[in-house]
C-alpha positions in Angstrom: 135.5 152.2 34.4 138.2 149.4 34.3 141.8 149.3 35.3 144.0 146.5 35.3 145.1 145.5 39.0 148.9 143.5 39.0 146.8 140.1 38.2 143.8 141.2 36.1 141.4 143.7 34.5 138.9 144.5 36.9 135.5 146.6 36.8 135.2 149.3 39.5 131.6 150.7 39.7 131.6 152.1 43.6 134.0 153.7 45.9 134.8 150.7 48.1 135.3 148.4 45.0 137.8 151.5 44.0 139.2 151.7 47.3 140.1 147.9 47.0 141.7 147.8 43.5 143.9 150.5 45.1 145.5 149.0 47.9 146.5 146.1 45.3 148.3 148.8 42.8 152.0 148.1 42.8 152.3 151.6 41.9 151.8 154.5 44.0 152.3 157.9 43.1 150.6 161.2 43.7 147.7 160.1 42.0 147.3 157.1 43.8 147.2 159.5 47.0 144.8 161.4 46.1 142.3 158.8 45.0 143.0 157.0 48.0 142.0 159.9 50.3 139.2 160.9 48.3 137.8 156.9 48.6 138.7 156.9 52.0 137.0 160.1 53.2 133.8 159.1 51.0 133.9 156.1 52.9 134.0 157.8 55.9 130.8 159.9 54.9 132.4 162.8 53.4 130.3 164.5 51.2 132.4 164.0 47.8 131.2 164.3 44.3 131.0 160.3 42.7 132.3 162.3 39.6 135.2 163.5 41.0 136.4 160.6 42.7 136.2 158.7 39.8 138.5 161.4 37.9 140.6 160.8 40.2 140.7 157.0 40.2 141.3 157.3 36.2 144.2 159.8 36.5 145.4 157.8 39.3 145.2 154.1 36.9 146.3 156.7 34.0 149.3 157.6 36.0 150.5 154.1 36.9 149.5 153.2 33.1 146.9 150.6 34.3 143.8 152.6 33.0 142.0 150.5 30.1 138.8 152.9 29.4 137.3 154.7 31.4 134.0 154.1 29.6 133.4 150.5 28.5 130.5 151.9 26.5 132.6 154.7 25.0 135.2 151.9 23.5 135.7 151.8 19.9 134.0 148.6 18.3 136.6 146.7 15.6 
């Protein structure tokens, strides 16, 4: 998935790299809360469902309109 910290697009494939892009968000809503504690308790060894965390990391860069795809591979081709 990609999302577009304050300075760039950036690629987030794992928890931790998800974790990181969210600190940097300018914007942080309910979304971004949720995310944060579903990366952080992950982190911590939580047993969390990748797919869910990453929904949540969408709806989160959705919600502070930073989300660019959340499948590269699912992009439309011009």
């Amino acid at each position: 998935m990609r999302a577009a910290p304050a300075d760039r697009p950036s690629e987030v494939g794992h928890v931790q790299e998800a974790a990181e892009q969210l600190v940097k968000w300018p914007k942080r809503g309910p979304g971004w809360h949720k995310a944060m504690i579903l990366c952080l308790s992950a982190l911590e060894g939580d047993p969390i469902d990748p797919q869910v965390i990453r929904q949540a990391f969408e709806a989160a860069a959705k919600e502070a309109g930073m989300l660019l795809t959340s499948d590269p591979r699912n992009a439309s081709r011009d």
